[in-house]
N, C-alpha and C positions, 0 to 999 in steps of 0.2 A: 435456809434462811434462819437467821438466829431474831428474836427481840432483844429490846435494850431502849434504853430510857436515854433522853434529854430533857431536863430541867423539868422529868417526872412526866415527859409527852411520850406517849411510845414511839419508835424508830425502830427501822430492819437494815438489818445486815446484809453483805449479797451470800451467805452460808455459814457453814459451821468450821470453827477453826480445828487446826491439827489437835488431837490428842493425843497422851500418852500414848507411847510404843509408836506413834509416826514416823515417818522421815521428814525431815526439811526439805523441803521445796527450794529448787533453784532460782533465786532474782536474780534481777538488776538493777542496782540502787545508785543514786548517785550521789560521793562526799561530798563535804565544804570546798572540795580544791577542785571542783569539777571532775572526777575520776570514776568510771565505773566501778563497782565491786561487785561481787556474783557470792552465792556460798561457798565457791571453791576457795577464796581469798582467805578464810576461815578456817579451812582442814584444819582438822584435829586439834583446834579448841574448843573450849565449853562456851556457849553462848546463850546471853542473855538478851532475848529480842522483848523489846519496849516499844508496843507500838500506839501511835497517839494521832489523834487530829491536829496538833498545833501547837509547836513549843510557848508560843505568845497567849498559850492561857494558862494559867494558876497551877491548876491543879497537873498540866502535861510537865511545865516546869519544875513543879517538886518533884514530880518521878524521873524525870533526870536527875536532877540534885541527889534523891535517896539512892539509887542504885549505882551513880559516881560516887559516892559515899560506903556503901555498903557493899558492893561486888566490884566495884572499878578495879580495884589491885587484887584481886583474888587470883591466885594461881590459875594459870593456863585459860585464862577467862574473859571474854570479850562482851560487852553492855553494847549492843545496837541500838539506837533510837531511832524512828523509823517514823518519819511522817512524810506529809506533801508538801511539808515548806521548802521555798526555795533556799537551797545550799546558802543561798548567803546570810538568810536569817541564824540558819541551823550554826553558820561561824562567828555571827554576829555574837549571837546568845551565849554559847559555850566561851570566845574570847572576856565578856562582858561579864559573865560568871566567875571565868577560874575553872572550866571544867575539861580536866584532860586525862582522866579514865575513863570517860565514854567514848564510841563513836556515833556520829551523828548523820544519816543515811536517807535521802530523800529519794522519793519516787515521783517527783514532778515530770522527769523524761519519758520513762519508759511507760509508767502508768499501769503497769504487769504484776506489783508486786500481788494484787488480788485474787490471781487467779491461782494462787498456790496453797494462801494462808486465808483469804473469806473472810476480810478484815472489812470494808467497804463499808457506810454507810449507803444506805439506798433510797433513803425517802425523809425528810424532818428537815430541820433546818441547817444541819450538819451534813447534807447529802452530798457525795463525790468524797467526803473526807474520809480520815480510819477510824476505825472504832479502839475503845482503850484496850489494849491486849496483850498480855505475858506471857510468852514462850520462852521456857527453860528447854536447852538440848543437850546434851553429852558432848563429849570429845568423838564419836560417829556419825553425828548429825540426829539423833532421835529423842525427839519430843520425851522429856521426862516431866514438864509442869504443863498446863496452860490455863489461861483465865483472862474469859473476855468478862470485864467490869460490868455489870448489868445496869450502872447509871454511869453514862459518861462523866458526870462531876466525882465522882468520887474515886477515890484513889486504889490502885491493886493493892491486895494483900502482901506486902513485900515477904515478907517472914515465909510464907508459905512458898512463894519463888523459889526463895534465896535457899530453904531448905533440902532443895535438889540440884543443887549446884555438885 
């Protein structure tokens, strides 16, 4: 179980997220078009997982916007967003925006994606939700960044990410 702040209250995680030298863990995520994805759908690109509690707050929205911005078109390179909002928010927001270097990847179905990556909140006002979380992987699937945000409100370090790309 990891800590972590909401609006400076303490909150826990359900564990500690992958590290360096890890594998990626197998989900099941489902897109805006209704469509399963797994990490096989991925082989051997480099992937940037962004995962958030809620594209409809502030600060989960700029970090889509920065990393469609700044890794969206990056050679061999794919931006997951990864929350529990329903597919249709997640197309809603991205059509509304303009954003089409992301993909945008919800776990409202399967509800699994936690048990691989220990993203979870578990207790605060954010409970059932994900916590803010950056995993950079290789073209093999192995964890080369990660950082869970130790206050939800505030933003990852992109630069640091983006630097292990």
């Amino acid at each position: 179980m990891a800590q972590i702040t909401l609006g400076g209250k303490p909150a826990n995680t359900s564990g500690n997220i992958p590290q360096k030298g890890d594998g990626l863990k197998d989900f099941k995520l489902v897109n805006p078009s209704m469509e399963t994805k797994t990490l096989n759908d991925y082989k051997g690109k480099k992937l940037v997982l962004n995962i958030f509690p809620s594209v409809d707050t502030g600060i989960c929205a700029k970090s889509v916007h920065e990393f469609n911005k700044r890794a969206g078109s990056a050679d061999n390179t794919m931006v997951l967003n990864i929350s529990k909002d329903l597919p249709f928010a997640q197309k809603r927001f991205c059509g509304a925006e303009g954003l089409e270097n992301v993909e945008m990847l919800s776990d409202y179905r399967f509800n699994q994606f936690d048990e691989g990556y220990h993203t979870q909140i578990t207790d605060g006002a954010f409970e059932g939700l994900m916590s803010r979380v950056v995993i950079v992987a290789d073209e093999n699937g192995t964890v080369q960044y990660s950082e869970q945000v130790p206050e939800v409100g505030q933003e990852p370090d992109y630069e640091s990410a983006l630097e292990h790309l």
